[in-house]
N, C-alpha and C positions, 0 to 999 in steps of 0.2 A: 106521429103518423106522417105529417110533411117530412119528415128527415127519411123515412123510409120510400115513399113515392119519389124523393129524388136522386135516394141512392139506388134504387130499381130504375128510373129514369135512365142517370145517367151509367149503370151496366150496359141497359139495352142500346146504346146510344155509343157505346164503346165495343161493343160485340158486333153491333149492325153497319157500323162505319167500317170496317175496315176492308167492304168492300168498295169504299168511294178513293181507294187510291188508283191513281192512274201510273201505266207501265209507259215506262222513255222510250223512244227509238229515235231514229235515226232516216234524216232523207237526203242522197247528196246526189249531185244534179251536175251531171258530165255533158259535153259535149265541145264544138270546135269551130270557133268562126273561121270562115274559107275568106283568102284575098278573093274569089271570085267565081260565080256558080255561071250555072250556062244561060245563056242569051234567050228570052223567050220572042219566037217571031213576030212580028207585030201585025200578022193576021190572026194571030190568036189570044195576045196577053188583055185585050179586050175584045170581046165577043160578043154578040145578039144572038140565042139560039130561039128559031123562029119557029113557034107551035102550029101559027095560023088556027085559023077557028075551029075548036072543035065541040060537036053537038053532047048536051048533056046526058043523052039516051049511049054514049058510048062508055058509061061508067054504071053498070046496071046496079052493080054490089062492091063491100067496102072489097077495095084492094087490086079494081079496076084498073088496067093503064089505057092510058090512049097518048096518040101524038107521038110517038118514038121519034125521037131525031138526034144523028149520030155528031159529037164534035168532038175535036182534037186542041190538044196545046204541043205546039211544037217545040222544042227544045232544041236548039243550034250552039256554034259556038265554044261546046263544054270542054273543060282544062281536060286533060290526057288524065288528072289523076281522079277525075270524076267515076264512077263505073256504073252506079245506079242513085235515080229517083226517084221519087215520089211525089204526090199532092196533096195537102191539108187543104180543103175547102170549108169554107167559114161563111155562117149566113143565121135567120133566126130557123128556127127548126120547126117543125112541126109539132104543138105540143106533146104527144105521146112516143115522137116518133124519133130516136135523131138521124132515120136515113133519108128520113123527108124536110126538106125547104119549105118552110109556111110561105103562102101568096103576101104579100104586099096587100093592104087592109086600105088603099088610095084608092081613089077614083081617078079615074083620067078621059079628060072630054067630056063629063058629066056621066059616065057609064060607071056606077060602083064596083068595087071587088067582087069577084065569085070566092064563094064560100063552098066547103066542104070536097076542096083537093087541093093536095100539093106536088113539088115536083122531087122527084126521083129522079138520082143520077146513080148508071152504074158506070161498071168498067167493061170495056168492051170484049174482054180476052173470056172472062172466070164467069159477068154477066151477075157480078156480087155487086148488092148495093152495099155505095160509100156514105161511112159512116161521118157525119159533118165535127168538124173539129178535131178529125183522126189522119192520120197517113191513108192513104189507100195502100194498096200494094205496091211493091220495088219496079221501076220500069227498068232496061237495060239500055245503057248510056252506048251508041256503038260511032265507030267512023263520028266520035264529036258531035251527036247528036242523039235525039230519041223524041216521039212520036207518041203519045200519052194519048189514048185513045178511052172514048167515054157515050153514055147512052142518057138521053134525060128525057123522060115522059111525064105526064102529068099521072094523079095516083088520085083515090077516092079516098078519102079518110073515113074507115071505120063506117056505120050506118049513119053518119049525117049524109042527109038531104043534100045535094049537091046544088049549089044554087048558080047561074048563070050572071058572069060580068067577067070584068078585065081578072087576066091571072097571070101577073107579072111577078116576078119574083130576083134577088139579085145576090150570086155567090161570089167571093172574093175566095182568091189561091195565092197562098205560097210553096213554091217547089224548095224542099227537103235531099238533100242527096249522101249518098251513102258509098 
């Protein structure tokens, strides 16, 4: 009786495995380091985009903005063989979100974090939110230059509670060009 339970064993165990093999491929990863990309101005490679206060009652339901406030990074400087760029923005995300910046979870001056928004950036042309850790769209490089234009408001996440405090939040960019 054991000789048979484990030659039935091992049947089922050689019939049902043969879907645990896994299929190969392949991933190869092209691109080109540049002697040198364009200049970014130094009114904008560090920036403060300033929300000033705004009342909890301006985000009634999830998906809310309030505060729009427009800013740019300017690009100077760029090689002749440059034509277009773009920005990868990089920050912690919003849990469900990744077009949303989660706030900064600090206190500062003894006033805790607000809780339940974060900040949304668009692009200024199309008014698509960018997607964080992605390129945005291609900007055009012209006369040695380009002018990368952007929208950041605050946003309600989903039916939480919006709670009142500091809402700081902090993206880091690298320009990409093409």
């Amino acid at each position: 009786m054991k000789k048979n339970v484990i030659a039935v064993s091992a049947l089922a165990l050689a019939i049902f495995s043969t879907g645990a093999f896994a299929t190969e491929g392949t991933v190869n990863f092209e691109g080109e380091i540049i002697a040198q990309g364009c200049d970014i101005s130094s009114n904008t490679d560090e920036q403060t985009v300033k929300f000033g206060k705004i009342a909890k009652s301006a985000f009634p339901e999830a998906g809310s903005t309030a505060g729009a406030k427009e800013f740019s990074i300017v690009l100077t400087a760029c090689p002749d063989t440059l034509k277009k760029a773009s920005v990868l923005f990089e920050g912690t995300q919003s849990e469900n979100d990744s077009t949303i910046l989660a706030l900064s979870t600090e206190a500062v001056d003894g006033i805790s974090a607000a809780t339940g928004v974060g900040i949304r950036i668009v692009e200024s042309d199309s008014r698509e939110a960018v997607t964080l850790h992605q390129n945005t769209s291609e900007y055009d490089i012209k006369n040695s230059s380009a002018t990368l234009n952007f929208i950041a408001s605050y946003i309600r996440l989903g039916d939480t509670e919006v709670v009142p405090g500091v809402a700081n939040s902090v993206a880091n960019f690298t320009i990409a060009y093409n």
